[in-house]
VOGU-3710 file (C-alpha; in Angstrom, 3 decimals, decimal comma):
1> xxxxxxxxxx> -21,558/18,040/18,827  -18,505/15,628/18,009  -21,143/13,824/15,477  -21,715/17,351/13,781  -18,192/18,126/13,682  -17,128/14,680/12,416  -19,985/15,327/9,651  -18,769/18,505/8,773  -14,726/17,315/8,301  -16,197/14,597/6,257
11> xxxxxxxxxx> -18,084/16,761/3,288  -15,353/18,863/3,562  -12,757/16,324/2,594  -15,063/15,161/0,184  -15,335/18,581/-1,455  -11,256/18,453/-0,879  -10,174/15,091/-2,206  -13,004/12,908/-3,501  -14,276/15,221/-6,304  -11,283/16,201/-8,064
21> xxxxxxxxxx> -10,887/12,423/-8,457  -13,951/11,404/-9,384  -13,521/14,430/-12,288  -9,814/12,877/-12,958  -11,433/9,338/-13,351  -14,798/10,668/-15,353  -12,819/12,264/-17,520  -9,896/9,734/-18,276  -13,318/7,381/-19,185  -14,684/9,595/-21,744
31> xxxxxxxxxx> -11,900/10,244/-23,228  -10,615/7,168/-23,348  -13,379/4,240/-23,393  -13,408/4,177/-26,889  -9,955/4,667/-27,645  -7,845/1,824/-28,934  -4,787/1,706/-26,318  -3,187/-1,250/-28,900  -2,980/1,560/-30,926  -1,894/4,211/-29,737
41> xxxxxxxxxx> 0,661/2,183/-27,512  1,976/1,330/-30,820  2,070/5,098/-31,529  4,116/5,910/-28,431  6,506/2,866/-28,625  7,438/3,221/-32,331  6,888/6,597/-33,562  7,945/8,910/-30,352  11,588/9,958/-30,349  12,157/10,429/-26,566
51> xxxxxxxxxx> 14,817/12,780/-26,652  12,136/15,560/-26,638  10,740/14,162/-24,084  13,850/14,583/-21,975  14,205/18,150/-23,416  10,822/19,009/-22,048  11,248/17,347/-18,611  14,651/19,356/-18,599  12,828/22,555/-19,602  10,052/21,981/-16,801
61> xxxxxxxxxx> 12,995/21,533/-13,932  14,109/25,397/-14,807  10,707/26,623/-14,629  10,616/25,302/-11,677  13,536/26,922/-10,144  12,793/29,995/-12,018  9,034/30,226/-10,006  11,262/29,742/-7,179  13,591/32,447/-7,492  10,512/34,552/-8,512
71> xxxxxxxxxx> 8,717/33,819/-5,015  12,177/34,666/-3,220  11,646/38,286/-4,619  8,373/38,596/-2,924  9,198/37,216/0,462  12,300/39,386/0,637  10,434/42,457/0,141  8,517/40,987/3,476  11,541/40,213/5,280  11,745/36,708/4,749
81> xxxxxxxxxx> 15,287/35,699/3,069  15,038/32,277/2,681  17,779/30,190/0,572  17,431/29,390/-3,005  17,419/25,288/-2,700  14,695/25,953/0,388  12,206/28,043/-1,902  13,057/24,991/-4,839  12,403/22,353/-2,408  9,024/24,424/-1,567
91> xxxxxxxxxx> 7,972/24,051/-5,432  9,103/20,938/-5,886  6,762/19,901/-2,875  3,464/21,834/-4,307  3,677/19,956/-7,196  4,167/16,391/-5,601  1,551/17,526/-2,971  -1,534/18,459/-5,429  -0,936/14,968/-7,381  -2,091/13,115/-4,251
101> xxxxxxxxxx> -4,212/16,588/-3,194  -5,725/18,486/-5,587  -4,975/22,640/-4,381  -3,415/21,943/-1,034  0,063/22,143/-2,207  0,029/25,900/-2,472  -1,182/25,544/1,524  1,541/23,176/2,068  4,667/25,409/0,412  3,852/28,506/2,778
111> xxxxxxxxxx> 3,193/26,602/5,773  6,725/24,537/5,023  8,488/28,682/4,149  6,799/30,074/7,457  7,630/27,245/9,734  11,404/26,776/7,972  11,854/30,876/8,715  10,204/31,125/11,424  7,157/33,691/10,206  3,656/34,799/9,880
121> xxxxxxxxxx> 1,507/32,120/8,028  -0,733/34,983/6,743  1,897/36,929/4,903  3,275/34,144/2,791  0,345/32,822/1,827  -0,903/36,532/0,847  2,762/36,706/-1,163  1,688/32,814/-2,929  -1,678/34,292/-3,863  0,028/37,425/-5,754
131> xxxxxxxxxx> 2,292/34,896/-7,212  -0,612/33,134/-8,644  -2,555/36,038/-9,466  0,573/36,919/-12,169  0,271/33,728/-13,652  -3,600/34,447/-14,004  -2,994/37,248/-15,684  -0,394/36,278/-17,646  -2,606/33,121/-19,117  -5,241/36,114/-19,696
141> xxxxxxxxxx> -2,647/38,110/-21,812  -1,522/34,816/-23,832  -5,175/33,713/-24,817  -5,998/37,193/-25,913  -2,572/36,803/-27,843  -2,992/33,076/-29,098  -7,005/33,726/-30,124  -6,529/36,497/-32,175  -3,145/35,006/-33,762  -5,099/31,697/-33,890
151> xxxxxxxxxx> -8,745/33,470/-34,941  -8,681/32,211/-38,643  -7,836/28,772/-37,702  -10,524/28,563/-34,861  -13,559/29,996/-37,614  -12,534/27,409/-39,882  -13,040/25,029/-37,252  -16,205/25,989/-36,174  -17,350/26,560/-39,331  -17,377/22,970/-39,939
161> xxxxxxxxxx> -18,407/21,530/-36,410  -22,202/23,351/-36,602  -22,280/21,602/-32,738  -19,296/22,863/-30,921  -20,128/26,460/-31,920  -23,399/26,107/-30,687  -23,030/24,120/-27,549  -20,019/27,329/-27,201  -23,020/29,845/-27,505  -25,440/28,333/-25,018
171> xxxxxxxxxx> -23,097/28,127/-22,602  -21,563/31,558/-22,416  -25,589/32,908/-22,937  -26,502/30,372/-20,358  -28,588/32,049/-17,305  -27,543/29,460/-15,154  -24,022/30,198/-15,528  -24,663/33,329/-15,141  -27,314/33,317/-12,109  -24,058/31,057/-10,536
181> xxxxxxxxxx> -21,824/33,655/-10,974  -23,769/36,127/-9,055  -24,903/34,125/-6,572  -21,429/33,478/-5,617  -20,771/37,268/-5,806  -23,741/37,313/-3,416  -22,766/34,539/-1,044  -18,871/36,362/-0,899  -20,348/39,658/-0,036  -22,244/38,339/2,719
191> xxxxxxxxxx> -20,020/36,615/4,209  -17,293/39,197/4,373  -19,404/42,022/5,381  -22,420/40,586/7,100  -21,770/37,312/8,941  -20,668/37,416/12,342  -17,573/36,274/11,431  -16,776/38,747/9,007  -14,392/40,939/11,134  -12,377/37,637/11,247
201> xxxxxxxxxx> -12,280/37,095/7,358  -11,571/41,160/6,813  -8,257/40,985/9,601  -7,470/37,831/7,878  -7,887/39,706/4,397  -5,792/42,495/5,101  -3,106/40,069/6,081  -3,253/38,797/2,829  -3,170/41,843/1,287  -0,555/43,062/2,569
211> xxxxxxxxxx> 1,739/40,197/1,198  0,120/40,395/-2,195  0,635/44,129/-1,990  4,189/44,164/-1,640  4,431/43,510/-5,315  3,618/46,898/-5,702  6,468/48,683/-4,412  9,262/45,951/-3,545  13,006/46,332/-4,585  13,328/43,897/-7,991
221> xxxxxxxxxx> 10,194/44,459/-9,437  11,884/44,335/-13,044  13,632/41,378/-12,481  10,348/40,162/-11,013  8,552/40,744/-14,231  11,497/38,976/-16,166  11,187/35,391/-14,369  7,015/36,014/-14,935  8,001/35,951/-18,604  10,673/33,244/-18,022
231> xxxxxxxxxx> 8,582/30,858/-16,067  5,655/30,882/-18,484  8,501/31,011/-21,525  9,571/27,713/-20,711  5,751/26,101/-19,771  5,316/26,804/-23,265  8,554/25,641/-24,426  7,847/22,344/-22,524  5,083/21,971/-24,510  6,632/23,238/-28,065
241> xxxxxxxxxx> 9,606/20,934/-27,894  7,303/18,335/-27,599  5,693/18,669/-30,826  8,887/17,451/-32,276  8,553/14,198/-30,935  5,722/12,855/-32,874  5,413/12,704/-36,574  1,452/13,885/-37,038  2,602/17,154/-34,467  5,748/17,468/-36,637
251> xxxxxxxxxx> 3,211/18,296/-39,441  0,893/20,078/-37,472  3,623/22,466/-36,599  4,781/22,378/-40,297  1,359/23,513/-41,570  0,331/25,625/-38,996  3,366/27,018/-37,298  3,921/28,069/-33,595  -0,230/29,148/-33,518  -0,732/25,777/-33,078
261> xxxxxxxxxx> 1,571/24,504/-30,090  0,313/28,261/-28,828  -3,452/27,325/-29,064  -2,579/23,846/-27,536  -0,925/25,285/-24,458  -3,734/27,873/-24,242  -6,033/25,266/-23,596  -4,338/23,148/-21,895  -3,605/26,057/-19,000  -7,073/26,855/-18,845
271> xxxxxxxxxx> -7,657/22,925/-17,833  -5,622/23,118/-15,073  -8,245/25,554/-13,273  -10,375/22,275/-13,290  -10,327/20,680/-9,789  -8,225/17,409/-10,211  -5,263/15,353/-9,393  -2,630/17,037/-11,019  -4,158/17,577/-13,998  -4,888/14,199/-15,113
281> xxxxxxxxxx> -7,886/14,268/-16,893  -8,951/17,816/-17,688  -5,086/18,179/-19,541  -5,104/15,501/-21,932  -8,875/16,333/-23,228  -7,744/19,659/-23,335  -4,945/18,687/-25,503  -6,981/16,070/-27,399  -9,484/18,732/-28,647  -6,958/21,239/-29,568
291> xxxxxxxxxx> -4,804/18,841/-32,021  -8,446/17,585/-33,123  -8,990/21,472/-34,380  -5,106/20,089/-36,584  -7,133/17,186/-37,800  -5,339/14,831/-35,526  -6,678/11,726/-35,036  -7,772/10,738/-31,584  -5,307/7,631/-30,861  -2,558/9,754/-31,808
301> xxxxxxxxxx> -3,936/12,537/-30,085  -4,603/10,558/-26,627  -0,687/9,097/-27,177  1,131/12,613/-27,252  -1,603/14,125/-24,550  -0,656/10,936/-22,012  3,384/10,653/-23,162  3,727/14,058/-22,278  1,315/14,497/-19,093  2,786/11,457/-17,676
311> xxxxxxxxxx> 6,120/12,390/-18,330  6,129/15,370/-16,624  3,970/13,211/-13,798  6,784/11,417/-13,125  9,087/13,644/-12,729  7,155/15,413/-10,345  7,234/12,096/-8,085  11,149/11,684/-8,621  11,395/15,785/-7,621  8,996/15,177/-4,899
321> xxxxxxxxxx> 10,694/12,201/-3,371  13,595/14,428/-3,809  12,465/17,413/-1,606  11,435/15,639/1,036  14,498/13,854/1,392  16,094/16,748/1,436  13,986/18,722/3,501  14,417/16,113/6,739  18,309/16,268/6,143  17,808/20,149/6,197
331> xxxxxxxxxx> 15,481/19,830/9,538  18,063/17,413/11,075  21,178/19,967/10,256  18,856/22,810/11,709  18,538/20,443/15,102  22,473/19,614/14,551  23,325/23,194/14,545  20,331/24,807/17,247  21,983/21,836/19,871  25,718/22,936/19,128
341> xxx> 24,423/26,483/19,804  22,375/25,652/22,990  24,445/22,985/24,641
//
């Protein structure tokens, strides 16, 4: 029985930890194997002017605190008041926790709200999950927006690379991705309504649903909506500024306008749906194909995609070792205070 369980804990950590850095690694190889890193090196040392850079990392420290002050709204509505610099710290965190493990941040953030205010685990993570779900929409409104803005652009493309359109076709008319699709459809159902423990995943459902439902009728829903706009506002923005920083995206911009810094962060958010650690990987060829559709060569491609992804990596890891600093003073002022109280 221990042997089974100890098998068990091992594939899943596999699933967990191993794959989304054997993607991250697989895909930093093919994008970069035949690159020439004297190059674009070069590129980044004598052609970058790093003030954007700081712009952007600037940018993506307001976002953050704006996601924050977002999630406050939500867990309000639920009864849960927690401080501002708590719910930053608890962003901060998710961020510094999926770079070392892909996904479990968000896990880690409500545990770290419901065990700093003393709630329901169930709740707060149903309130996270409708706080993602408005970012998944809100990607969903901006490709429709950035595809039919960018539509000319992308024919002309594809009008010249015969391949890409059709390896695009036999994909989407692919019946194995669709046979997949439903046979995860199939696989949910059964599990929710057949298996035996299916009462346990509905009580554990409507848990969730009843944090994700409180966006529905909670006090400062319009102010709600305003830091949806304002935390995706400045994701692009981190992104735009960034343009200026290089020459050949300097030009791009010139030629093409704001389309293309839109079509770039387009794909680029749909990357970060790919299982890996913190992006790395899946972001930069993301990044790499959309400035090819600009012409843009690959080595000065690959040296904006990694300036900018490991820019904002790093700050991540100073914000990170940040939080948690901060978060075991916080714990240690909580004891300080509970042992006053309870002498």
């Amino acid at each position: 029985m221990a042997l089974t369980i100890s098998h068990k804990v091992g594939i899943r950590d596999i699933l967990k930890y191993v794959v989304p850095l054997i993607v991250s690694v697989g895909l930093c190889w093919l994008l970069f194997h035949d690159i020439d890193f004297g190059a674009m090196i070069d590129i980044v040392r004598h052609e970058c002017s790093y003030g954007w850079i700081v712009l952007c990392m600037c940018i993506a420290v307001l976002s953050h605190v704006f996601r924050a002050m977002r999630w406050g709204i939500q867990l309000r509505a639920l009864g849960i008041d927690a401080p501002l610099y708590v719910l930053v710290y608890s962003i901060f965190g998710t961020y510094a926790v999926n770079l070392v493990f892909p996904r479990l941040g968000e896990v880690w953030r409500c545990g770290y709200i419901a065990g700093r205010q003393q709630a329901r685990f169930a709740p707060v993570f149903g309130s996270m999950v409708a706080d993602r779900l408005a970012d998944t929409c809100t990607v969903g409104l901006i490709v429709v927006l950035t595809f039919i803005l960018a539509a000319p652009q992308l024919s002309r493309f594809l009008a010249g690379n015969s391949e890409s359109y059709a390896s695009l076709t036999h994909l989407l008319l692919s019946p194995w991705l669709w046979g997949a699709f439903a046979a995860a459809l199939i696989v949910g159902w059964y599990l929710i309504v057949r298996s035996r423990f299916g009462a346990k995943i509905r009580e554990a459902l409507k848990e969730l649903w009843r944090g994700f439902a409180v966006v529905l009728h909670m006090p400062g829903r319009g102010r709600w909506i305003l830091l949806v706009f304002a935390v995706w506002a400045c994701y692009f923005l981190q992104l735009y500024v960034t343009f200026y920083a290089f020459p050949f995206t300097r030009e791009v911009l010139a030629e093409n306008g704001i389309t293309a810094a839109l079509v770039t962060f387009v794909l680029s958010s749909i990357s970060m749906g790919v299982p890996s650690n913190g992006g790395i990987g899946p972001w930069q060829w993301a990044v790499m194909i959309a400035l090819g559709f600009y012409g843009v060569a690959r080595e000065p491609a690959a040296a904006f995609a990694n300036l900018v992804l490991g820019s904002n990596t790093l700050l991540i890891i100073l914000l990170g070792l940040i939080t948690f600093a901060g978060i075991a003073l916080d714990r240690k002022h909580i004891k300080k205070i509970n042992t006053n109280h309870n002498p």
